[in-house]
PyMOL Python script that loads the backbone (N, CA, C, O; Angstrom):
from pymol import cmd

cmd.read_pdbstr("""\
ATOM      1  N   UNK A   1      31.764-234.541 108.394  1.00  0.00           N
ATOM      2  CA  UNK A   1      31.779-234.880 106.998  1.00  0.00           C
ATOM      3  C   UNK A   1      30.371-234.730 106.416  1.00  0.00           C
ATOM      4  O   UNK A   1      30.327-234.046 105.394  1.00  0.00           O
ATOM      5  N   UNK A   2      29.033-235.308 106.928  1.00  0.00           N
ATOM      6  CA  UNK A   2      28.230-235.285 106.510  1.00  0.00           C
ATOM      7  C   UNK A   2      27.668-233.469 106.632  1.00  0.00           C
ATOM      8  O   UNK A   2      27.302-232.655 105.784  1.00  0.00           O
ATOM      9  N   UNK A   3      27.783-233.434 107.642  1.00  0.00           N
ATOM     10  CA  UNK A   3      27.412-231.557 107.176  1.00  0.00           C
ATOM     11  C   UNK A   3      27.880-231.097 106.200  1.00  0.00           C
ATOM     12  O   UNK A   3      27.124-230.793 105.277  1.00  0.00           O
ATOM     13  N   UNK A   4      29.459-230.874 106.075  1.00  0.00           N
ATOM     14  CA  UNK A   4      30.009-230.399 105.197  1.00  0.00           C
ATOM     15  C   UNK A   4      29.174-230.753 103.731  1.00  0.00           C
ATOM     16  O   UNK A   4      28.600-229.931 103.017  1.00  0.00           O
ATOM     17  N   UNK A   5      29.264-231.924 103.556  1.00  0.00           N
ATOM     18  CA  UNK A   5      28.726-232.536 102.067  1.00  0.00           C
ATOM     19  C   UNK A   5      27.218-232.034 102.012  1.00  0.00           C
ATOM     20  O   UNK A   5      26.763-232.155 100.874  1.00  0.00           O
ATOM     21  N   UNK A   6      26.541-231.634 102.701  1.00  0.00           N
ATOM     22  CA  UNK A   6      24.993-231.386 103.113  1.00  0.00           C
ATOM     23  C   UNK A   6      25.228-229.528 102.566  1.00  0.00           C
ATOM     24  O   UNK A   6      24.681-228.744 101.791  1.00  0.00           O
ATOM     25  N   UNK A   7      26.173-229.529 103.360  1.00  0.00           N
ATOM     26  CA  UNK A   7      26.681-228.013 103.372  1.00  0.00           C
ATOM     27  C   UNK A   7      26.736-227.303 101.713  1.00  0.00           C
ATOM     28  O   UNK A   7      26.059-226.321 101.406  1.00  0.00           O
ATOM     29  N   UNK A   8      27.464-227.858 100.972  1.00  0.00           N
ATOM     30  CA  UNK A   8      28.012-228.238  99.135  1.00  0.00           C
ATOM     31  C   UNK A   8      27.293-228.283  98.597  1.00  0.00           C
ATOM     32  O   UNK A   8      27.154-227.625  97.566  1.00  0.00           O
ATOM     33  N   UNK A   9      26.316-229.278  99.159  1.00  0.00           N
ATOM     34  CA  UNK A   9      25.025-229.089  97.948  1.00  0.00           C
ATOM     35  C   UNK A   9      23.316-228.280  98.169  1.00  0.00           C
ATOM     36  O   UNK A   9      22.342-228.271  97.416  1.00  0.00           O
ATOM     37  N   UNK A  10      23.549-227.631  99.616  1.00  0.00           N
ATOM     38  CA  UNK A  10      22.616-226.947  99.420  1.00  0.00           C
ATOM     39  C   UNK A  10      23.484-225.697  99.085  1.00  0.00           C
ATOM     40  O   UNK A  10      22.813-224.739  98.700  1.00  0.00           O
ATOM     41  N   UNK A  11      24.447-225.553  99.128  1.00  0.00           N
ATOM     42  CA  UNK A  11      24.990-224.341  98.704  1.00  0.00           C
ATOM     43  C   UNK A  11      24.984-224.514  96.887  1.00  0.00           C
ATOM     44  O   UNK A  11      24.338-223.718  96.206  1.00  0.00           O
ATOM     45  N   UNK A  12      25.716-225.550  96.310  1.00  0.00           N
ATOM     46  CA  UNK A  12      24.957-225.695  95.137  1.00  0.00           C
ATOM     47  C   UNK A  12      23.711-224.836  94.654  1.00  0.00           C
ATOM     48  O   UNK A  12      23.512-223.848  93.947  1.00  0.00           O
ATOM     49  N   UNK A  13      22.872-225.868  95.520  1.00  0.00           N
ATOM     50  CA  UNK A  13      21.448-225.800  94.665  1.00  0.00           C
ATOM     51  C   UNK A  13      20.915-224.352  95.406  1.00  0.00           C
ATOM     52  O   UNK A  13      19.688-224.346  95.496  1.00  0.00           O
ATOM     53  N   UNK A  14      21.601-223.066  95.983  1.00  0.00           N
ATOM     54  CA  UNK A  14      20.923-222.155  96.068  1.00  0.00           C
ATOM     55  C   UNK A  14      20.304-221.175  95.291  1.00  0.00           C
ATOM     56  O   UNK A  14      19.888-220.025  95.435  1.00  0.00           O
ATOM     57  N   UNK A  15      20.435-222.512  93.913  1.00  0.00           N
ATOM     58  CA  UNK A  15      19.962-221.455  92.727  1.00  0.00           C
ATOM     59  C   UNK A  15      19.422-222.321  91.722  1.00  0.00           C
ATOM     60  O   UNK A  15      19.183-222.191  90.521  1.00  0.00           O
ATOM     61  N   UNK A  16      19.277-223.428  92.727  1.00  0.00           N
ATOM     62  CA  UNK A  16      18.124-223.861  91.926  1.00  0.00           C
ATOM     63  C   UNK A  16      16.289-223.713  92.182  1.00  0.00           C
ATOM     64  O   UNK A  16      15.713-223.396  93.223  1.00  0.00           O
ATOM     65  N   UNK A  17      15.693-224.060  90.859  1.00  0.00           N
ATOM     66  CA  UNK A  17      14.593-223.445  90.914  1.00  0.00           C
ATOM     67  C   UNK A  17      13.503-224.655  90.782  1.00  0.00           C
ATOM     68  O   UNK A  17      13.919-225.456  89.945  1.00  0.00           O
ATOM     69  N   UNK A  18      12.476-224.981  91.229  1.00  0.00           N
ATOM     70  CA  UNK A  18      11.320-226.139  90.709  1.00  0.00           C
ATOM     71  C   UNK A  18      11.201-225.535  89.708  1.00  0.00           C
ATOM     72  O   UNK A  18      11.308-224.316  89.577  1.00  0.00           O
ATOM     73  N   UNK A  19      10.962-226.341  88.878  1.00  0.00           N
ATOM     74  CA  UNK A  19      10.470-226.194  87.319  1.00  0.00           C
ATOM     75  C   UNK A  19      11.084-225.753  85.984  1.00  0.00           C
ATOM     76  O   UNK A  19      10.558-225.745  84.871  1.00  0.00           O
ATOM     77  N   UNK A  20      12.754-225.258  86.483  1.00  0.00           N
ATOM     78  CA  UNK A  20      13.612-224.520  85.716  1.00  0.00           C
ATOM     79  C   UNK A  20      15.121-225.060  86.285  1.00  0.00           C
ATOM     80  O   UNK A  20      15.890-224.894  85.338  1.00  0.00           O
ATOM     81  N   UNK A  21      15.692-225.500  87.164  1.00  0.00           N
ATOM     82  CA  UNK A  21      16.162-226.260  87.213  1.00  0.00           C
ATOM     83  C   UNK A  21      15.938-227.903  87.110  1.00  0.00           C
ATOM     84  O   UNK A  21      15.170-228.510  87.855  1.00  0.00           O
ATOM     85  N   UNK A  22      16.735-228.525  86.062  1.00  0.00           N
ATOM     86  CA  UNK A  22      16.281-230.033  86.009  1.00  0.00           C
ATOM     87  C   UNK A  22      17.034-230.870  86.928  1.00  0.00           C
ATOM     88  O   UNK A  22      18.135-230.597  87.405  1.00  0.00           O
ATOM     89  N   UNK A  23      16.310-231.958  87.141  1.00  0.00           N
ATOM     90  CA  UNK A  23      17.140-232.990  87.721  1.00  0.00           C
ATOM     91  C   UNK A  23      18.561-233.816  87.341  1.00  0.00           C
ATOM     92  O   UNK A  23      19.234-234.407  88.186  1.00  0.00           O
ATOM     93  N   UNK A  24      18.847-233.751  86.078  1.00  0.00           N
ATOM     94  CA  UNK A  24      19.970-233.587  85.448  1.00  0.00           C
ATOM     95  C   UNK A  24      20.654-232.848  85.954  1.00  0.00           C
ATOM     96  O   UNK A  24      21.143-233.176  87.036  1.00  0.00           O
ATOM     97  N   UNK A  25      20.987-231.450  85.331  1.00  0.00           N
ATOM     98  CA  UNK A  25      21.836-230.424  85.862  1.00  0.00           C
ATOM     99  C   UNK A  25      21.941-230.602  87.384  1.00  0.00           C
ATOM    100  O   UNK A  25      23.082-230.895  87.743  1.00  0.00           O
ATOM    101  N   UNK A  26      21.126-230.509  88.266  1.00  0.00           N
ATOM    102  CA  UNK A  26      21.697-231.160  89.702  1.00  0.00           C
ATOM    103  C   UNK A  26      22.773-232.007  89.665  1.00  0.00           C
ATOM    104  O   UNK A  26      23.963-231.818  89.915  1.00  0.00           O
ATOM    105  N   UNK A  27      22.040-233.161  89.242  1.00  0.00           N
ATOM    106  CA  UNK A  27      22.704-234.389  89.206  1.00  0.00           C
ATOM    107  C   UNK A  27      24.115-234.003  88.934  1.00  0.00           C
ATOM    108  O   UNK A  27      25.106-234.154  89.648  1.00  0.00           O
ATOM    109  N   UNK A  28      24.004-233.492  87.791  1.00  0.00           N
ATOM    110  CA  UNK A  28      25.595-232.934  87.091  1.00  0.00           C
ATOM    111  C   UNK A  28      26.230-232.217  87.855  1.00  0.00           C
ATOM    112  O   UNK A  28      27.428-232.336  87.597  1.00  0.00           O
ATOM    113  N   UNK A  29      26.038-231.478  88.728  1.00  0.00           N
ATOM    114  CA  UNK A  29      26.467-230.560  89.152  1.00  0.00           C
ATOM    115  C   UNK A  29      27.433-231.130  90.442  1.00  0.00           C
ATOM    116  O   UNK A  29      28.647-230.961  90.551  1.00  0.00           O
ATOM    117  N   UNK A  30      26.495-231.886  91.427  1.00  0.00           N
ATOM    118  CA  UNK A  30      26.958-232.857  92.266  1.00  0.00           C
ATOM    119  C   UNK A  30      27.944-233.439  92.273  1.00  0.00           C
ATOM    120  O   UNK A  30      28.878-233.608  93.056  1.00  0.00           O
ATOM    121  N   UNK A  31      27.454-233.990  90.565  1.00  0.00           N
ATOM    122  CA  UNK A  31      29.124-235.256  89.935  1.00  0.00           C
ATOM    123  C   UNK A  31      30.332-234.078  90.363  1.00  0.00           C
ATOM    124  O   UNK A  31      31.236-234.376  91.143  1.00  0.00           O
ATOM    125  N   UNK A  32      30.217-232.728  89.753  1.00  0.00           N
ATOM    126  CA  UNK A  32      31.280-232.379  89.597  1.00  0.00           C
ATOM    127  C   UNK A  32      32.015-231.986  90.647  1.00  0.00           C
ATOM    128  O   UNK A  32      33.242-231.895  90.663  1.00  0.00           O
ATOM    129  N   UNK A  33      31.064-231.686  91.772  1.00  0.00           N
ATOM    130  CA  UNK A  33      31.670-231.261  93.409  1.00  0.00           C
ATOM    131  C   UNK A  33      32.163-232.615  93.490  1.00  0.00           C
ATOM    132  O   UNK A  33      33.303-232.627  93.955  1.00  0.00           O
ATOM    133  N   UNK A  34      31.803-233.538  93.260  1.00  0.00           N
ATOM    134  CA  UNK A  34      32.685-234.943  94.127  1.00  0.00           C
ATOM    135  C   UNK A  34      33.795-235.235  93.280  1.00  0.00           C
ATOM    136  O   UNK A  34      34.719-235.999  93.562  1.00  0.00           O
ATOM    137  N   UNK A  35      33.617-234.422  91.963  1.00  0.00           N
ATOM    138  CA  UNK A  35      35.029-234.663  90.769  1.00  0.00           C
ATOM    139  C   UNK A  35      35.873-234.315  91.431  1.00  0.00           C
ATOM    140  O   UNK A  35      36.873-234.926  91.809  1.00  0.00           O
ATOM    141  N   UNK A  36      35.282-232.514  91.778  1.00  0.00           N
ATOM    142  CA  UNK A  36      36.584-231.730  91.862  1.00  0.00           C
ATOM    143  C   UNK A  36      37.333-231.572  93.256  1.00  0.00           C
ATOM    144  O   UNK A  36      38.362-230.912  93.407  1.00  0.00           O
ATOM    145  N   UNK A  37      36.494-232.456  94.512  1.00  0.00           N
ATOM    146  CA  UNK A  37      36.989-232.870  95.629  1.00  0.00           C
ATOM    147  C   UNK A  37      36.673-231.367  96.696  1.00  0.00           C
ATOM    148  O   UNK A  37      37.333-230.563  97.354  1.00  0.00           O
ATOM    149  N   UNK A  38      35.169-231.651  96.331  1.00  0.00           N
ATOM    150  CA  UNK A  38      34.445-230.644  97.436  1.00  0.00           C
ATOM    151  C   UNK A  38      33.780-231.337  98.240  1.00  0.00           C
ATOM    152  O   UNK A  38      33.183-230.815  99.182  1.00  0.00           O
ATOM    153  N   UNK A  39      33.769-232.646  98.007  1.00  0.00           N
ATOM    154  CA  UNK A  39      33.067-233.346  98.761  1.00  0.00           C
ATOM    155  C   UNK A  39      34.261-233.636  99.828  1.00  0.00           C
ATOM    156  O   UNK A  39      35.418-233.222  99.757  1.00  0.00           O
ATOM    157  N   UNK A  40      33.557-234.626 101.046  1.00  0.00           N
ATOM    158  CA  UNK A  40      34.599-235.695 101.803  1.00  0.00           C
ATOM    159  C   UNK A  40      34.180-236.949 102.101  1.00  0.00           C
ATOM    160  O   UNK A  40      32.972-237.063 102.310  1.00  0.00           O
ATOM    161  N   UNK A  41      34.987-238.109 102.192  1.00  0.00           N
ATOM    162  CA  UNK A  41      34.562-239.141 102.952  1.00  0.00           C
ATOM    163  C   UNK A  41      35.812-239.382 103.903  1.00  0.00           C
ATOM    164  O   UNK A  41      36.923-238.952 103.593  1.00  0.00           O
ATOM    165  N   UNK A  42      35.517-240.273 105.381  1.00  0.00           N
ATOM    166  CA  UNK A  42      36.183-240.808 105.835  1.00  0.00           C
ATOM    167  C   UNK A  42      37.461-241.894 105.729  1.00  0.00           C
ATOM    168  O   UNK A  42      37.121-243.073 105.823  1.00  0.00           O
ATOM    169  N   UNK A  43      38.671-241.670 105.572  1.00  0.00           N
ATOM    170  CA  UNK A  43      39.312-242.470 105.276  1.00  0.00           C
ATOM    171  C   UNK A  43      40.470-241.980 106.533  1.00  0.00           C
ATOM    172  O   UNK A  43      40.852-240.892 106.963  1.00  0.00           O
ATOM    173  N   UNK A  44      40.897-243.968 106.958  1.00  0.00           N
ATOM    174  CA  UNK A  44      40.885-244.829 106.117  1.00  0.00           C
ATOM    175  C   UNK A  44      39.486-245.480 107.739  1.00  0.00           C
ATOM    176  O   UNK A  44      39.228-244.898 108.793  1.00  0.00           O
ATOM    177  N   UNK A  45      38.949-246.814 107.200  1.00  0.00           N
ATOM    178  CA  UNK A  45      37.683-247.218 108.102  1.00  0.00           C
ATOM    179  C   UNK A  45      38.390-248.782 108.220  1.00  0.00           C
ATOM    180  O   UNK A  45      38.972-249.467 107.380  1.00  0.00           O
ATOM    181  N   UNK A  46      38.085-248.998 109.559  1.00  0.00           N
ATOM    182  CA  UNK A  46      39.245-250.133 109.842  1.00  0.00           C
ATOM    183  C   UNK A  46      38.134-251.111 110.174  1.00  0.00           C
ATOM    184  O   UNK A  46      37.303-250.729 110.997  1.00  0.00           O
ATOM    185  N   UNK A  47      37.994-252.422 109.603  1.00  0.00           N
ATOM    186  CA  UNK A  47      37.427-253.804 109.985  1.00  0.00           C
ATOM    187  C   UNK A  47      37.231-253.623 111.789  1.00  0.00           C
ATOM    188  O   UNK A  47      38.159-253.191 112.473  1.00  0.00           O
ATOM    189  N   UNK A  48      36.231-253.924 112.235  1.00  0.00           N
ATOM    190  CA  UNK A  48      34.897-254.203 111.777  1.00  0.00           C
ATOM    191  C   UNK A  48      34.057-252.870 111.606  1.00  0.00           C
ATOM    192  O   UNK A  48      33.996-251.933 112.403  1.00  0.00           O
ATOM    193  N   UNK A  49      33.418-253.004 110.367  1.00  0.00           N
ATOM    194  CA  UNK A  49      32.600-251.763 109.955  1.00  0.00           C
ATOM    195  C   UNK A  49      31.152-251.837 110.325  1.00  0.00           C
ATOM    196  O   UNK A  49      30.200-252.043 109.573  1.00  0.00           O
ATOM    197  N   UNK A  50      31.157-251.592 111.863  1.00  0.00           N
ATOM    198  CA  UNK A  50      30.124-252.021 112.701  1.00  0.00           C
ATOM    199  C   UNK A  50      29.723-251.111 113.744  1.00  0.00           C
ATOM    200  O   UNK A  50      30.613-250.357 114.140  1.00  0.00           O
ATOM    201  N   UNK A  51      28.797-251.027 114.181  1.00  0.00           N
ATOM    202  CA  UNK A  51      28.299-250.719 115.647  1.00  0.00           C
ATOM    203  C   UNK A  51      29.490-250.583 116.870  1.00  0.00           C
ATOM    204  O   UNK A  51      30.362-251.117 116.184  1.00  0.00           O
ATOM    205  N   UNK A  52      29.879-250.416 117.573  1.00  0.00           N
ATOM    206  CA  UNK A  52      29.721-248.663 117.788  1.00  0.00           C
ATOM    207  C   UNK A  52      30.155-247.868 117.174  1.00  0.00           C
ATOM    208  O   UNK A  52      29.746-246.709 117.245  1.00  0.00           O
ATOM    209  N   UNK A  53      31.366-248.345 116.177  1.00  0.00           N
ATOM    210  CA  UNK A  53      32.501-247.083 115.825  1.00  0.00           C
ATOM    211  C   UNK A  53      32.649-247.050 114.728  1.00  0.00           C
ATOM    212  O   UNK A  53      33.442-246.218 114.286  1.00  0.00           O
ATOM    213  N   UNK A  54      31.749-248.193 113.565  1.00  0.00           N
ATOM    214  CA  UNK A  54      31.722-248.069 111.941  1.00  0.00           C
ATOM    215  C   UNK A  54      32.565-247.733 111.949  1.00  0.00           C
ATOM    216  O   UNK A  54      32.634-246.521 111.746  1.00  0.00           O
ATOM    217  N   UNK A  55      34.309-248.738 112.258  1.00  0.00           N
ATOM    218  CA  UNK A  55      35.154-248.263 111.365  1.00  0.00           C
ATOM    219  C   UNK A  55      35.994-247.132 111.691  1.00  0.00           C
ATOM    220  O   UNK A  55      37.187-247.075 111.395  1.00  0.00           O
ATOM    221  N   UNK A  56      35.418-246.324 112.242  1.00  0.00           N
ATOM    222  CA  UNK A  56      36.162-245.020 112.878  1.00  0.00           C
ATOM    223  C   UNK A  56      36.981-245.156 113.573  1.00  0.00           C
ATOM    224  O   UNK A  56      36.635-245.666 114.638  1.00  0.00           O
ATOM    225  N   UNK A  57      38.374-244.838 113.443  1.00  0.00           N
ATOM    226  CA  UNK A  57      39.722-244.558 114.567  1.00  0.00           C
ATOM    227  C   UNK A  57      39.891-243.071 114.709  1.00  0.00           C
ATOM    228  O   UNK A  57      39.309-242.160 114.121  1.00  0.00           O
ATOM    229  N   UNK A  58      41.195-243.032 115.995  1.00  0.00           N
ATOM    230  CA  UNK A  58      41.999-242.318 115.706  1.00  0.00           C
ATOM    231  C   UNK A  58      42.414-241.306 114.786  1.00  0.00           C
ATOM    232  O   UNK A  58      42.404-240.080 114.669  1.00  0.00           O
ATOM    233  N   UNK A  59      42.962-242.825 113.894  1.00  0.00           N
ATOM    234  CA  UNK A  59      43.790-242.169 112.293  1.00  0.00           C
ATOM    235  C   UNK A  59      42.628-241.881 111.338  1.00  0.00           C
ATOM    236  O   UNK A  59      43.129-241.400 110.322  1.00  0.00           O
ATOM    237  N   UNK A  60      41.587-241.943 111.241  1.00  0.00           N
ATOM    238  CA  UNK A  60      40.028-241.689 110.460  1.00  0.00           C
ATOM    239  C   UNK A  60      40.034-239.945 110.361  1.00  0.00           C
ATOM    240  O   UNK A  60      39.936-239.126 111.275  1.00  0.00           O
ATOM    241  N   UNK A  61      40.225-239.682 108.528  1.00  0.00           N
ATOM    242  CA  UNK A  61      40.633-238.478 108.511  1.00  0.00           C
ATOM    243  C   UNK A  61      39.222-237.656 107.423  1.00  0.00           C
ATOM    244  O   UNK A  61      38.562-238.316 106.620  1.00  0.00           O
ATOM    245  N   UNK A  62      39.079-236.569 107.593  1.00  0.00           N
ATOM    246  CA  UNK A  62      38.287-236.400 106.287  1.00  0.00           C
ATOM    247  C   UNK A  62      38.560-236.321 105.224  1.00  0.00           C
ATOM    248  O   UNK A  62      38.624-235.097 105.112  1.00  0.00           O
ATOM    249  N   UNK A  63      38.834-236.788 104.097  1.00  0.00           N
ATOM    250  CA  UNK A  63      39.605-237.015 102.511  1.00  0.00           C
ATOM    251  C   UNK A  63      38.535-236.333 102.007  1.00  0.00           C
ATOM    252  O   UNK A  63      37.378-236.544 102.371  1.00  0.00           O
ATOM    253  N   UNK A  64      38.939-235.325 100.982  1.00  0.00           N
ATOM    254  CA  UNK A  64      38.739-235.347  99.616  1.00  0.00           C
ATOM    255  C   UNK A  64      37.865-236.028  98.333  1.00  0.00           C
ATOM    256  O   UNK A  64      38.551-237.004  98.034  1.00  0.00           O
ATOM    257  N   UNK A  65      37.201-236.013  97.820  1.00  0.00           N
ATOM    258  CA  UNK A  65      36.478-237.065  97.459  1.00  0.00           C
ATOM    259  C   UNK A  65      37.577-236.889  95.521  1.00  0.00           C
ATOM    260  O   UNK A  65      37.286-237.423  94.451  1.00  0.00           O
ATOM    261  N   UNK A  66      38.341-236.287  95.733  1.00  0.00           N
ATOM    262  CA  UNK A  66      39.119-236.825  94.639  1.00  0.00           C
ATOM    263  C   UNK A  66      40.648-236.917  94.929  1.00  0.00           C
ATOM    264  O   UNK A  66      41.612-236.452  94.320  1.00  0.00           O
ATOM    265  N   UNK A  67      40.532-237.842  96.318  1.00  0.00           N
ATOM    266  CA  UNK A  67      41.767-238.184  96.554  1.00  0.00           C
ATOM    267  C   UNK A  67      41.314-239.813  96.949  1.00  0.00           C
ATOM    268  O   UNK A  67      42.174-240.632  97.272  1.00  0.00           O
TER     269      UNK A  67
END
""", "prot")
cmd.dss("prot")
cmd.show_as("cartoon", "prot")
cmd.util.cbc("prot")
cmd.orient("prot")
């Protein structure tokens, strides 16, 4: 999951520029990958959300971040 999402936004920003791209438009841009469900998070994370397994099962799937 975390690659992937790492993955999205440097692919994003392969066009962004210092000084001509703003921090805004990033920003914006981001919002809209997690709008439009390019992102992922883990679901579902089962009590206790702890050391060793934060949560992680089995059934622990990668979702969508607009699901």
């Amino acid at each position: 999951m975390d690659l992937h999402n790492n993955n999205q936004g440097i692919e994003f920003c392969s066009d962004c520029w210092p000084g001509l791209t703003t921090d805004i438009e990033i920003s914006n841009g981001i919002w809209n990958l997690l709008q439009n469900g390019d992102l992922w998070y883990l679901n579902p994370l089962t009590p206790p959300i702890a050391p060793p397994n934060f949560g992680i099962t089995n059934e622990t799937q990668n979702t969508p971040t607009n699901q």
